[in-house]
Every structure is written in C-alpha cells, then in structure tokens.
C-alpha positions as CSV (number, residue, x, y, z in Angstrom):
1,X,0.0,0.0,0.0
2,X,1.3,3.7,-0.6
3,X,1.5,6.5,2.3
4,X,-1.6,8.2,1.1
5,X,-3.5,4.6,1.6
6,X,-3.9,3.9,-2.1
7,X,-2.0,1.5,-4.0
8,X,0.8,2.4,-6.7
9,X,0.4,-0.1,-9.3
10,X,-3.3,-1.1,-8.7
11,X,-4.1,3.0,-8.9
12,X,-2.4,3.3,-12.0
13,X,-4.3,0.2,-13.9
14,X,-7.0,1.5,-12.2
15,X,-7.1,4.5,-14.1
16,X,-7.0,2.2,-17.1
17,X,-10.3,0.7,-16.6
18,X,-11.6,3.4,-15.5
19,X,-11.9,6.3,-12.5
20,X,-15.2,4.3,-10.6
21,X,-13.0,1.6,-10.2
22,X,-9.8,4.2,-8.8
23,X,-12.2,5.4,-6.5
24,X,-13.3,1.9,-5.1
25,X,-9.8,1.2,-4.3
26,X,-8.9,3.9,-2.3
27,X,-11.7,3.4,-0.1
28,X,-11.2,-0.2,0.8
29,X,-7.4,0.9,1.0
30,X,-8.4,3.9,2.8
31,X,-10.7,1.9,5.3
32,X,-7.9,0.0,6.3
33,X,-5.8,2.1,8.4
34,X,-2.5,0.7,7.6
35,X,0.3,2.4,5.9
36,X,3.5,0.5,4.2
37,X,4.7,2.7,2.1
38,X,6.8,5.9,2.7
39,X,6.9,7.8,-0.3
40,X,4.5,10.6,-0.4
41,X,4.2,11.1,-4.2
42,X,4.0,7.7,-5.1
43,X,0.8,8.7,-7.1
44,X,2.5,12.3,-9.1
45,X,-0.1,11.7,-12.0
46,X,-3.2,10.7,-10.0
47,X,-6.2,13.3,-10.6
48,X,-6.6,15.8,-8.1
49,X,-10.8,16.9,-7.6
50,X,-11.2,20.3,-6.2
51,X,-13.0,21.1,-2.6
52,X,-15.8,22.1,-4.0
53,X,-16.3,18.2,-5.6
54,X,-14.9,16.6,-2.1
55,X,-16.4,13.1,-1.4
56,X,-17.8,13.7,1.8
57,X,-15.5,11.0,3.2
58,X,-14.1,11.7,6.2
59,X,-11.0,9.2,8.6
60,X,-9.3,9.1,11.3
61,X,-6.0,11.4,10.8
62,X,-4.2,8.8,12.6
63,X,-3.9,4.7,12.0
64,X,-5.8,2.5,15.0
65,X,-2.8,1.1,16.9
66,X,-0.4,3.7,16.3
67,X,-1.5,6.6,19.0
68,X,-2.9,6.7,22.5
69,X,-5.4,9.8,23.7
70,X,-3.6,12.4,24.7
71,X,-4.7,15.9,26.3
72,X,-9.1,16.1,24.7
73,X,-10.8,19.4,23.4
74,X,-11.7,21.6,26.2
75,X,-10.8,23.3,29.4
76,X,-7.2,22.7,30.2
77,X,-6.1,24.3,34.0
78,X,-6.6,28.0,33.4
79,X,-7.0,28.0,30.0
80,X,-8.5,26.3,26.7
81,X,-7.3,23.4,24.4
82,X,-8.7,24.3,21.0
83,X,-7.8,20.6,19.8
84,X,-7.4,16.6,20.7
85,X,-4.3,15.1,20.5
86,X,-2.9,12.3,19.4
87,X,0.0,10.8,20.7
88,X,2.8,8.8,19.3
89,X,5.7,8.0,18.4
90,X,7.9,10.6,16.4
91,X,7.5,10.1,12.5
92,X,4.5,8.2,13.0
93,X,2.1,8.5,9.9
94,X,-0.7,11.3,10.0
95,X,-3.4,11.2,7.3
96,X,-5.7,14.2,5.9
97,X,-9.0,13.7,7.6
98,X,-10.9,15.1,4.9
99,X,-10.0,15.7,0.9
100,X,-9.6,19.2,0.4
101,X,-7.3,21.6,-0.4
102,X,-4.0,23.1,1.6
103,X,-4.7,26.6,2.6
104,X,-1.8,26.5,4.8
105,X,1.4,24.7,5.2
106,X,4.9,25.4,7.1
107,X,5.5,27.7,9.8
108,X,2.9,28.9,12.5
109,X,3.1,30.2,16.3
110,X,3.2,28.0,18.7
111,X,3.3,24.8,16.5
112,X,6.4,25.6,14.5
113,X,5.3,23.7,11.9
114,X,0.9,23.1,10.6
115,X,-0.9,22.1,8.0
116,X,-4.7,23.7,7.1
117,X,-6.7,21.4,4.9
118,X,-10.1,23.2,3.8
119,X,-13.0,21.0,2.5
120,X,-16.7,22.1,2.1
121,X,-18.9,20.3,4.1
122,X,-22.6,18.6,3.4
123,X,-24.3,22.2,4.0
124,X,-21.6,23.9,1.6
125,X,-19.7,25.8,4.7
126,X,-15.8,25.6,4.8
127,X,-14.6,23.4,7.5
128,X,-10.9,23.4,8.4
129,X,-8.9,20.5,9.6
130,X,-5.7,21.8,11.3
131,X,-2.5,19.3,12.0
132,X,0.4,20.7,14.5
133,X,3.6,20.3,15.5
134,X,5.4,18.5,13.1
135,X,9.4,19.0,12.0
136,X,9.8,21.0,9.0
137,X,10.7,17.8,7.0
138,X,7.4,16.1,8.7
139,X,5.2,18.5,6.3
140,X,4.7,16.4,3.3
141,X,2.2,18.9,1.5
142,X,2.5,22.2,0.3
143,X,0.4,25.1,0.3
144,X,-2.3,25.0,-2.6
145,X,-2.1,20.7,-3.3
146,X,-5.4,19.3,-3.8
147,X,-5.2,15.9,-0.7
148,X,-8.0,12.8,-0.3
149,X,-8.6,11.9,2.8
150,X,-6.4,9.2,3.7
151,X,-3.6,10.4,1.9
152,X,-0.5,10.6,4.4
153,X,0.2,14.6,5.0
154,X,2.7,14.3,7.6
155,X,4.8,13.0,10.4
156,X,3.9,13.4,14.0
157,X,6.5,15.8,15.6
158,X,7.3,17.6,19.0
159,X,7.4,20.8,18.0
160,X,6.7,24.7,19.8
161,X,4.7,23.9,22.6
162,X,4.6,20.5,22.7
163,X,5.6,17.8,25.8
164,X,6.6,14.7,23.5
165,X,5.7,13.8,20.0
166,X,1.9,14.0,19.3
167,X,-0.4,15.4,16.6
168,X,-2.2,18.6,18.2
169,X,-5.4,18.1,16.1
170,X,-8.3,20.9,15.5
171,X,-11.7,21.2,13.9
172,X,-12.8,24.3,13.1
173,X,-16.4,25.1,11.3
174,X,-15.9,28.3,8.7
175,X,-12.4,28.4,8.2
176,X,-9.4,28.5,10.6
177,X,-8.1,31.2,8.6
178,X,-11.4,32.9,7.5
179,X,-12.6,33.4,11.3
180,X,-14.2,30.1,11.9
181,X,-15.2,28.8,16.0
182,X,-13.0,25.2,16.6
183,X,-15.5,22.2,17.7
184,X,-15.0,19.0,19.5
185,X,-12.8,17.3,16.6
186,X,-14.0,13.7,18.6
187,X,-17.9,15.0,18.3
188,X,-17.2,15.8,14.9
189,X,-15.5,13.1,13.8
190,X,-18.5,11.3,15.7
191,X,-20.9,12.8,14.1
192,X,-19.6,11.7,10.7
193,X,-19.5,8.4,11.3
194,X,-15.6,7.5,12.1
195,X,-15.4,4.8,14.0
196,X,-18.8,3.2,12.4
197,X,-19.4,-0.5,11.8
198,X,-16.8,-0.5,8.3
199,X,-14.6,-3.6,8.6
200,X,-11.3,-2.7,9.3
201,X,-12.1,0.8,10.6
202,X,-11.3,2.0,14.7
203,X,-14.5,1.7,16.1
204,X,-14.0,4.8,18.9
205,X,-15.9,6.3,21.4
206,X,-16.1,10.2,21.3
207,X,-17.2,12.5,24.5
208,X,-16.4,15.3,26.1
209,X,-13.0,14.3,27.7
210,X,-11.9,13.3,23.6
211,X,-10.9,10.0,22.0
212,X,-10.6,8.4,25.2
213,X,-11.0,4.5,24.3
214,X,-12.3,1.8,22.3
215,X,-15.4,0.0,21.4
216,X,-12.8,-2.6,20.9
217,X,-9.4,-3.0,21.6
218,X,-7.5,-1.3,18.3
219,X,-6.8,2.0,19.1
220,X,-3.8,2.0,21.2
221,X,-5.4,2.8,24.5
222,X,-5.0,0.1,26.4
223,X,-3.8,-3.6,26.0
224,X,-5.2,-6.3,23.7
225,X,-7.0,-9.3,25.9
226,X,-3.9,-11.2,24.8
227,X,-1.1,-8.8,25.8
228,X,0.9,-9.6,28.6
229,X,-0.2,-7.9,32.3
230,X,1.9,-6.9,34.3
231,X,2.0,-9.6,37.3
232,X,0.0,-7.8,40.9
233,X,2.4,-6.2,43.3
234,X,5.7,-7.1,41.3
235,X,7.2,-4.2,41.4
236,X,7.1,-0.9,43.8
237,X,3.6,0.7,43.8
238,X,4.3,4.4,42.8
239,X,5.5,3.0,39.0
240,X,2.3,0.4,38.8
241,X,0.1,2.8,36.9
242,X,2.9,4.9,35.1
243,X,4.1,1.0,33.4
244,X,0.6,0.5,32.3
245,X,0.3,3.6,30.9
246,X,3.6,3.5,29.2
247,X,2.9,-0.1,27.9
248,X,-0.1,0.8,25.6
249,X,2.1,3.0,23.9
250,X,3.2,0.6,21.4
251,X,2.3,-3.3,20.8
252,X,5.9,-3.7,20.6
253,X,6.9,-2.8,24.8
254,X,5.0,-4.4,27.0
255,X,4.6,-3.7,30.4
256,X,6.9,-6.5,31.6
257,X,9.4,-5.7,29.3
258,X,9.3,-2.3,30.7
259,X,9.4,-3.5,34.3
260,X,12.6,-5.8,33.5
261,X,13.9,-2.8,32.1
262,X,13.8,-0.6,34.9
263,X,14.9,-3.5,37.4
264,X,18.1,-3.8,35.2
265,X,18.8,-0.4,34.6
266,X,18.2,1.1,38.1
267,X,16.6,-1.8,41.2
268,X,13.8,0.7,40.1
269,X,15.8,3.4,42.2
270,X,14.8,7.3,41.8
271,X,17.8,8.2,42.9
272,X,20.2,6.5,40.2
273,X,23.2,7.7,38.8
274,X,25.7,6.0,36.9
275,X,29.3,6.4,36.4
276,X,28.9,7.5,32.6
277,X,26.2,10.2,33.7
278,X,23.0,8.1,33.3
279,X,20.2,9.9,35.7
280,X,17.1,8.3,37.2
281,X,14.9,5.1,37.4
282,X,15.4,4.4,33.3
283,X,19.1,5.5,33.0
284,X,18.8,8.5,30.5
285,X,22.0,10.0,29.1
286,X,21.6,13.8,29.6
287,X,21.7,14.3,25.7
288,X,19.3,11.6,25.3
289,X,17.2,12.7,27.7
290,X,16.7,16.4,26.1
291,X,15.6,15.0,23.1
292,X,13.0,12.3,24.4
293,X,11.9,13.5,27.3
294,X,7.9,13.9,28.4
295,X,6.5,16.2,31.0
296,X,3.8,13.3,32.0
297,X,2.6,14.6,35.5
298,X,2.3,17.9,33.5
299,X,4.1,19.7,36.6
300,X,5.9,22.0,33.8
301,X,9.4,20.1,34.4
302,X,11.0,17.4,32.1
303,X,12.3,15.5,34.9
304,X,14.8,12.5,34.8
305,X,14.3,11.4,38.4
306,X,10.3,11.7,38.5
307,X,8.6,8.2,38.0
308,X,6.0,9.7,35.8
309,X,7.9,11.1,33.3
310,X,10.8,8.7,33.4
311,X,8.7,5.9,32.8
312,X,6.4,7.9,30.2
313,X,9.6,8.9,28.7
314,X,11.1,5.2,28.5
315,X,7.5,3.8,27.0
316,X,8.1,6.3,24.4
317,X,11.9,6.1,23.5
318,X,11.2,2.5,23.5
319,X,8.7,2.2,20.6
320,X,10.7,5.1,18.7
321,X,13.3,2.4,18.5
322,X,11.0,-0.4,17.8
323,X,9.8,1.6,15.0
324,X,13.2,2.1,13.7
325,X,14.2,-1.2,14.1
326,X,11.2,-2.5,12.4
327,X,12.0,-0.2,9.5
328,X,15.1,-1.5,9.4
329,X,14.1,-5.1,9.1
330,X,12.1,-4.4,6.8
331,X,14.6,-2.6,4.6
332,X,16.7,-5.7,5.1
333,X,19.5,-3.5,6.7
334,X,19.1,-4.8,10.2
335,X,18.5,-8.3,10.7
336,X,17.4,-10.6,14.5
337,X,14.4,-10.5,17.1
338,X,12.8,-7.1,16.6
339,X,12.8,-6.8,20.8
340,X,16.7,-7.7,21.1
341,X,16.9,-4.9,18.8
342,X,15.2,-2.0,20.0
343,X,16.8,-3.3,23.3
344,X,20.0,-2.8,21.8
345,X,19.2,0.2,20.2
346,X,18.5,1.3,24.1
347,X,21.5,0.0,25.4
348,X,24.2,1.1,23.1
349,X,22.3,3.5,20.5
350,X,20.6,3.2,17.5
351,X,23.1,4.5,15.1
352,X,25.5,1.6,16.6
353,X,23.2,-1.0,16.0
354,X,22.5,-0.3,12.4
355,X,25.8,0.2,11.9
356,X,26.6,-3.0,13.2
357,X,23.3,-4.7,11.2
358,X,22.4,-6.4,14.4
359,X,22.4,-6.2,18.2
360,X,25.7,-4.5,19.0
361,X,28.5,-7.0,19.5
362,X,30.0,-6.0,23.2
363,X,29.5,-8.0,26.0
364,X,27.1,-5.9,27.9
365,X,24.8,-5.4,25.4
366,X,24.4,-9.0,24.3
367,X,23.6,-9.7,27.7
368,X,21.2,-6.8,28.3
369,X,18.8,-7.7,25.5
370,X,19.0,-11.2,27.0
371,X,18.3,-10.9,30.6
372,X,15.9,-8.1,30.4
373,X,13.3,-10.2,27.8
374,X,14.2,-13.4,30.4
375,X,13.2,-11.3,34.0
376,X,10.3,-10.1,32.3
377,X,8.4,-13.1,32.6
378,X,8.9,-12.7,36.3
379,X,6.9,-9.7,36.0
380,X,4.0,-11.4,33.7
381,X,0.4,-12.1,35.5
382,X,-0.5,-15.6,34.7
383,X,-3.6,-15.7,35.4
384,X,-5.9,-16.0,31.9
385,X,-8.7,-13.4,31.3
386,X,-12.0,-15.7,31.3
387,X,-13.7,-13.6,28.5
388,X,-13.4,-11.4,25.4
389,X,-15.6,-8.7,27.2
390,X,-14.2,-9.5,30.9
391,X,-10.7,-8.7,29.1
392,X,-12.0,-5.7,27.3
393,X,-13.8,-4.4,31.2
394,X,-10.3,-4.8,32.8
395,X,-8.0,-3.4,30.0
396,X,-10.7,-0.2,30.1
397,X,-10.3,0.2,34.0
398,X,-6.8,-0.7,33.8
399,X,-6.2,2.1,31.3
400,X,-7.2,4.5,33.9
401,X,-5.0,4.0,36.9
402,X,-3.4,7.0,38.3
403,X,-6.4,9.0,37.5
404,X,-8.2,11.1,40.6
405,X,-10.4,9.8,42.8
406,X,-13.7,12.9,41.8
407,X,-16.7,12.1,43.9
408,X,-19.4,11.4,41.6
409,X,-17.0,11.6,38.8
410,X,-17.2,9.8,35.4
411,X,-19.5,7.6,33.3
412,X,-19.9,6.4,29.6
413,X,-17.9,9.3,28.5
414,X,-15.2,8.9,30.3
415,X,-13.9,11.1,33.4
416,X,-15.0,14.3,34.4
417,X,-14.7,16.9,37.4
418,X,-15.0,20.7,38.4
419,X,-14.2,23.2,36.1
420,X,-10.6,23.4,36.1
421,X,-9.7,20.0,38.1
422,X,-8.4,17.0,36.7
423,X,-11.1,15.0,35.6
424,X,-11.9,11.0,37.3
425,X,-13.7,8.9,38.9
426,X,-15.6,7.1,41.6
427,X,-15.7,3.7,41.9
428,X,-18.9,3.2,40.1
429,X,-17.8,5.7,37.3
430,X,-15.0,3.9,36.8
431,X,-17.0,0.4,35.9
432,X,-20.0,2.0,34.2
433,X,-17.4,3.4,31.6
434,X,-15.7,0.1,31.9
435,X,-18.8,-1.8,31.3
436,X,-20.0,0.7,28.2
437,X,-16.6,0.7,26.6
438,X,-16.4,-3.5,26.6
439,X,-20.2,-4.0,25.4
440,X,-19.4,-1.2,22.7
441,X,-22.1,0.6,24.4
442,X,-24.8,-2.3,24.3
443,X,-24.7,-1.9,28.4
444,X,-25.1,1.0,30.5
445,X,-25.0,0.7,33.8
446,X,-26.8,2.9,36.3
447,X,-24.8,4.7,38.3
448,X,-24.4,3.8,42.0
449,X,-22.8,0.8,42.8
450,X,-26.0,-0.3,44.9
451,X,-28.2,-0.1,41.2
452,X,-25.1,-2.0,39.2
453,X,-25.3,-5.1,41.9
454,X,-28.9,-5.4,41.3
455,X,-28.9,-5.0,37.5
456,X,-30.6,-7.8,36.3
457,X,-28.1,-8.0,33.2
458,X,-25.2,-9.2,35.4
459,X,-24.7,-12.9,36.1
460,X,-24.3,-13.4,39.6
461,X,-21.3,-16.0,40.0
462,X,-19.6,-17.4,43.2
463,X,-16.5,-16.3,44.4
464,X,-15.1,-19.1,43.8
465,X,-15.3,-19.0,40.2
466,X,-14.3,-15.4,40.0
467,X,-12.7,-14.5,36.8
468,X,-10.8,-11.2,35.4
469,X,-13.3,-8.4,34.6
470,X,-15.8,-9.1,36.8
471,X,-17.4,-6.7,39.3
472,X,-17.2,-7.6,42.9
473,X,-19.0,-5.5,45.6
474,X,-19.2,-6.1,49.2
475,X,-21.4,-8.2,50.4
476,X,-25.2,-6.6,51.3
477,X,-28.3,-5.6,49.5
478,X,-26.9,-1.5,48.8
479,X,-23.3,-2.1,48.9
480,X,-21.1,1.1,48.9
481,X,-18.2,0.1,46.8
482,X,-17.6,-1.9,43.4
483,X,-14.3,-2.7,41.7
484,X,-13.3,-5.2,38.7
485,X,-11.1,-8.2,39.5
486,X,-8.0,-7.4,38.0
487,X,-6.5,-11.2,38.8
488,X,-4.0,-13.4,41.0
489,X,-6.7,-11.9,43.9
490,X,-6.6,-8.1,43.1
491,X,-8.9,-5.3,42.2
492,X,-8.5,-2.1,40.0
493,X,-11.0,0.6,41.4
494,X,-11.2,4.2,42.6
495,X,-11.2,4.1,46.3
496,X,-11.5,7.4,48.1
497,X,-11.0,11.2,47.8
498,X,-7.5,11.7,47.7
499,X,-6.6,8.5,46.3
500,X,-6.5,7.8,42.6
501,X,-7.5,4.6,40.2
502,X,-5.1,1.7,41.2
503,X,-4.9,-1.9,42.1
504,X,-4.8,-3.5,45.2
505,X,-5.6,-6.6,47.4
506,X,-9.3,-8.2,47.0
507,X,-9.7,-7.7,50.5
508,X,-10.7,-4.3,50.4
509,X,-14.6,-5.4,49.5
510,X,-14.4,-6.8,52.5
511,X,-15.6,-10.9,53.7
512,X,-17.8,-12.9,50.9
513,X,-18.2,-10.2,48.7
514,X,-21.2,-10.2,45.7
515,X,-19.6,-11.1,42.3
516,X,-21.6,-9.7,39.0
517,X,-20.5,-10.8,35.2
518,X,-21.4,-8.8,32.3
519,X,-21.5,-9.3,28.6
C-alpha cells in the first residue's frame, strides 16, 4: 500500500479501466488504516478533484494502533485546548481527515510547523482541519495541493509547545483562517461516522473528555486481551500505573518488558546515577534525555528522576526504536528479534546497532537484551482473562490507573470533574465506563454501585469461580463500593477522595463479597 492509503500499481491500472473503479480502491485501502509505504508522491499523476467536488468522506488522521489519547478538546487548568491530540511515536504517519485543499502549510506560532486542509462540508460551509507540531521535514504537503482523505500529510512531531511527539489536532467550522469557531474534533468526527461498523475501521468512542477508548481494543489505549499484564504487586507501587500507561504505547513494549527494564537499569531506584552520567529510574543520558523526554505529570518540568515522566519517557523512546528497528528489518538492513533490537538500540544506541546490522556486538549489550526479555516473565500475570468482554472491562479500568479519585465523577464518557480540576472517577464511574466501553455501548450501567449489583443484566457468579473483569461489591443488599477483579486476587478501582485509580488486594470489598459478570 502507498502513504496516502492507495496502491501504486493497482491506482495506476486502475485509471486504465476506469476512475469508478480508482475510487473503489482507495476506499477499501483507505478503510484499512495501515500504511506500508513511505513515499508521499508515489501517485504524481493521480487526478486531483477540487474542494468544491470533495467526497464527503471523512478518517481518522491517525492509523488505530499507532496513537494513544492524549490531552481532549476543552478546558485545560486556566486556560482552553482548541484541539485533541494524538500521541505517538515521532515520524509516526498522520493522514488528511478530509479531501480538500491546503490553505496552509509550514510555519505557524506555537506549532512551528501546521498544515490547514479546507474541504466544504454537506451544507456547503468551509470546514478546516488543522494538524500541529510536526518538523519541517514532517510536512509532506504544500500550500495549494489538492489531498483525499487518507492520503499521508505528515509525520507526527514535538514541536513549539509540545511535551513529546503527538499530533495537536483541530476542527474548526468556517475556516481556521477565515474566522471560523474550533469544535470538539472527537464530536465531529463522531458525528460523521468514524469509527462506524466499516470492517477494518477503529471503532471509537467520542465524549467530552476526547478520544478516550475503544469499542474494541485497536486504538492503542489500552492492552489487547492477549497482551501480557503486568504480574500484581511485582514491582514498587508508585510505578504500577505509570508501566501500564507506558505499555499501551506501542504493541511492541509491554509492560513486563518495561518493568525488567527498569529493574536492570536502576533496582527501580529514583535516585540512580551512573558512572557515565545516566540519571534516574530508566538510566537517560543527559543528551538523550533532552531529546525524548515527556513532561507526564504535567508539573511544567522534564524531569529524569520523576517516575512519571521517566517511565512515560522510556515507554516512548522505546517504541521510537522499535519503529526504527522495524524499519530497518524491513529494509533488510538490520536483521534478529525485533525486541533484542530496540533493546540494543537502548543499550548502546541506535546509530550503533544499524551500523553493526544487528544487536551491538559488546558483552554488555548482548547480555542486556537477553536478561531483560528473560526477567520479564517474572513480572508477567499468569492468570488468563475468562472472557473477550471481561478482558475488554479490565483493559478499560486498567487504562485509567493514576487518574483522581472525583466524587461522583465519570460515566460512559469517560472522566469528568469541576471546572478546572483533573477529571476522574468514583468507583462506580469507573465500571459504568468500563462496562460501556467492553459492550461497545450495548450496556449502561446505572450509576451507584447499589443499582449495578442489582442489574438484572449481570450474572451473579460465586467467588469461587471469580474470573478477570468481573465486578465484585461487598457483600449486602446497597453495597457502597464496586471494583473489577483485576487477577491473582486483586482489584483495580477508585477508592476514596484523595486517592486515585489503582490496584490493590481483593480484600478491600471486605468478607464474601457479591460477584456480578457482564457481557
């Protein structure tokens, strides 16, 4: 397939037999997703329509898999975020969400780099789709080309004002450079059907906290029912919730590989320092560090000794190198196991190991990217998830540990809060979202834990045969708390004010606790 989701050859016999037959391909192509190809004028003599004959069609501007939710539309501290992004790895694919034509392209305040696309929507009114913070070399357009939707515009960058690499991405009825007022770009995209029942497409939820997580499992958010979890209580508390988050980064690091990680590179210590000048619980290089680095607690510092953005940082480096390394394979310049690569690539650089062809040759670095891939299956949970919808319930609550404790906070949508607060949740927030997400909304729960014990929709089941993804209560007719076994006899719920989503022992429901299943 070609970077604008259409297909080289095919397009060009295509236009052969005829343009109908063009334009089927690049929608199954489009509906895919999935980009293989790198060259962004692989289709120089393909037609270009103007605005004014757009298709209507509209995607996602980034590949299910490839991004996880960052900061959503809305009010952000004291002030307003005009846009949802995306984030991912640096030079990860983004794709014009609309056809339309580039009003805009190249330099712009706060983003360094952005791209404008206009199109003309159902009601004839211009609608701009605006794409931020990419390199200069990430801008793959120019101002004045004629774009499908689909077609691959750019590379996601870090940018101006940015905390990592992420696509800052805006909607904005009548024209972002004609005066226009931005919308929800997840309510719009909504609206339009993204996310619909087309095989192959992200099926997504959209709400007022943004793109937020699946109706499935392909978006990136949070781990697929087969990915490997983290085992309970194997490693210190305060980097539980900052591993999860870092693992649904990228299929490629998974949470026990980053937890092996950490125990090789620092006995999971904040306080590391090596001889060479490593600093912090994941060993950055000073130089390293600068470039890679991610302000995750959003405390306005880039700091190599906070677990948050250490870990987030790691999670991150680690599937830029995976993505190299996968690129590499693919080129045939680099050849072994993908994770002994990117592992290597960690160890003693990237440039080294493609150098080299393969993992770097010293001692220590053939016997990092063999101990670390060997201890993580000391940090694995063994325990199987007992169905596709109990997996989807746990990966959905599991996505949110870490998040705030908000009395009365949260719900199909997603968190929420008090102007101005960091949205969460309470514990029954926490599983009606859980619950809506799994179903792909077919279930609602009400929304006090004393309603979700009673709902007649859950299949009461003994403690005994307690699986992954159920919701356990205390025992009683109008119990006060619910959480979702998480496994190997823990819970992930929100437990009080002042505390935030995170696992701990079973026992906190208390003596032969009520056990509901769902889906």
């Amino acid at each position: 397939m070609s970077a604008d989701l259409t297909a080289t050859s095919s397009g060009k016999a295509a236009m052969v037999i005829g343009l109908a037959v063009t334009a089927i391909v690049m929608l199954i192509i489009g509906i895919s997703g999935r980009s293989r190809h790198t060259d962004p004028n692989c289709l120089p003599d393909m037609p270009r329509s103007d605005t004014s004959r757009a298709t209507g069609r509209v995607v996602m501007p980034m590949a299910a898999g490839t991004f996880v939710a960052g900061s959503p539309y809305g009010p952000r501290g004291a002030t307003f975020h005009h846009g949802q992004d995306f984030e991912a790895a640096g030079g990860t694919p983004i794709y014009a969400a609309t056809d339309g034509t580039v009003v805009a392209a190249g330099p712009a305040d706060g983003f360094v780099n952005w791209i404008v696309l206009d199109t003309t929507d159902t009601d004839g009114r211009t609608v701009s789709t605006v794409y931020g913070h990419m390199s200069a070399a990430g801008v793959l357009v120019g101002k004045g080309d004629t774009v499908h939707a689909g077609q691959h515009i750019a590379k996601v960058g870090s940018e101006g004002e940015s905390s990592g690499p992420h696509l800052h991405f805006e909607v904005v009825p009548g024209g972002r450079l004609s005066g226009g007022k931005d919308t929800d770009p997840m309510r719009w995209l909504a609206d339009r059907g993204v996310g619909g029942a087309a095989a192959g497409a992200a099926d997504l939820v959209a709400n007022r906290s943004g793109l937020i997580g699946p109706s499935g499992y392909g978006n990136g958010c949070g781990p697929a029912p087969g990915a490997a979890r983290l085992k309970a209580g194997s490693v210190p508390p305060a980097f539980e919730p900052w591993i999860a988050r870092a693992a649904a980064l990228c299929p490629e690091v998974s949470a026990p590989l980053l937890a092996a990680q950490l125990q090789q590179e620092s006995g999971f210590s904040v306080d590391a320092h090596s001889p060479a000048g490593a600093i912090g619980p994941a060993q950055f290089m000073p130089g390293t560090w600068t470039a890679h680095a991610v302000d995750a607690d959003g405390d306005g510092r880039k700091d190599p000794r906070s677990i948050p953005d250490s870990v987030m940082s790691q999670g991150r480096y680690d599937c830029e190198l995976a993505g190299t390394a996968k690129r590499a394979q693919a080129e045939g310049t680099l050849r072994g196991d993908l994770t002994e690569l990117w592992l290597s690539m960690y160890n003693c650089g990237a440039g080294e190991t493609l150098r080299q062809g393969q993992v770097c040759q010293n001692d220590e670095t053939r016997n990092y990217v063999r101990a670390i891939p060997a201890a993580a299956r000391t940090f694995t949970g063994s325990e199987s998830v007992g169905s596709s919808v109990g997996a989807a319930i746990l990966a959905e609550a599991m996505r949110w540990r870490g998040r705030p404790y908000v009395w009365g906070g949260g719900g199909p949508d997603g968190p929420t809060g008090p102007r101005g607060a960091e949205p969460g949740f309470d514990c029954s927030g926490l599983t009606l979202r859980a619950v809506a997400v799994a179903t792909q909304g077919r279930v609602i729960l009400p929304r006090t834990s004393e309603q979700q014990v009673r709902d007649p929709r859950g299949t009461p089941v003994p403690i005994s045969a307690i699986q992954p993804g159920d919701l356990i209560f205390p025992a009683g007719p109008a119990p006060g708390h619910v959480a979702v076994y998480a496994g190997e006899g823990t819970v992930v719920h929100a437990p009080q004010t002042g505390d935030v989503v995170r696992t701990t022992p079973m026992s906190v429901v208390g003596s032969n606790p009520s056990v509901r299943r769902f889906g």
